[in-house]
C-alpha positions, 0 to 999 in steps of 0.5 A: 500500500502506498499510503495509510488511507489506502491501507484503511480502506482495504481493513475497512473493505475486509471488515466490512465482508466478514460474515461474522459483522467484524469490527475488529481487527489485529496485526499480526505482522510486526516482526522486526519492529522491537518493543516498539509499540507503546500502546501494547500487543495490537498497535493501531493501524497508525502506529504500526504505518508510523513505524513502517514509514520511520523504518523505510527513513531508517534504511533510506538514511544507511542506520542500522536498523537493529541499533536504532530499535535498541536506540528508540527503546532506549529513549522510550519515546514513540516512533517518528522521522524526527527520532532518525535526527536524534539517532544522527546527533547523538551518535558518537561511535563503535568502541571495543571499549567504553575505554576507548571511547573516553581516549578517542574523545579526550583526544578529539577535543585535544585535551590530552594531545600536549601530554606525551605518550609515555605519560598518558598511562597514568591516565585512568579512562576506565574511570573517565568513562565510567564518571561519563556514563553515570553523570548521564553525558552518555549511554551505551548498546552493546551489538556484540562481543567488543562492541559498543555504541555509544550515545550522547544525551546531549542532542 
């Protein structure tokens, strides 16, 4: 179907033709949606053409669609074009390691680039990282074995 009203209409039709005067209906299909429905097990046919429409949005822009789930889960909200902007804003990366992460960010900023290399063993970025992370200035999905992505809460 090319648009929601479409897609009405065809539900309407059906409903309409039931012999048993059906005035309900359910969608059974909604494999690859996450726990993206917000009003319970039967999404609305909105709602699920809203998700539908973000996700085709999602694969259009190149995001993963399995991060951006985890990513829109994450915030709790509910799902609409807008959440691919926040996606793009916060995003800041793959690490093996939110180590990693706290070292190549510290380094973006060129806060640690005049400190010499042999001194920056002294450096604890386990801790940075940590302090990051529970101050709220991040969040973090793990994809896999050494993988994590990480999110600014700042978007």
């Amino acid at each position: 179907y090319y648009d929601i009203d479409e897609l009405q209409d065809k539900v309407n039709a059906i409903l309409k033709s039931s012999p048993c005067d059906g005035d309900e209906y359910d969608i059974q299909d909604y494999e690859g949606f996450g726990d993206l429905f917000k009003g319970g097990m039967y999404p609305s046919l909105k709602e699920a053409w809203a998700i539908h429409e973000t996700l085709l949005e999602v694969e259009e822009a190149g995001i993963d669609e399995d991060l951006f789930l985890d990513f829109v889960s994450h915030l709790g909200d509910e799902v609409n074009s807008s959440l691919i902007g926040k996606f793009q804003d916060s995003y800041q990366g793959a690490h093996d390691s939110l180590e990693d992460y706290a070292e190549q960010l510290l380094e973006d900023c060129g806060d640690i680039s005049s400190i010499p290399k042999n001194l920056r063993y002294y450096i604890d970025f386990e801790r940075y990282a940590k302090d990051l992370e529970m101050n709220g200035d991040i969040f973090t999905i793990e994809t896999g074995w050494r993988e994590i992505h990480v999110f600014s809460n700042y978007y």
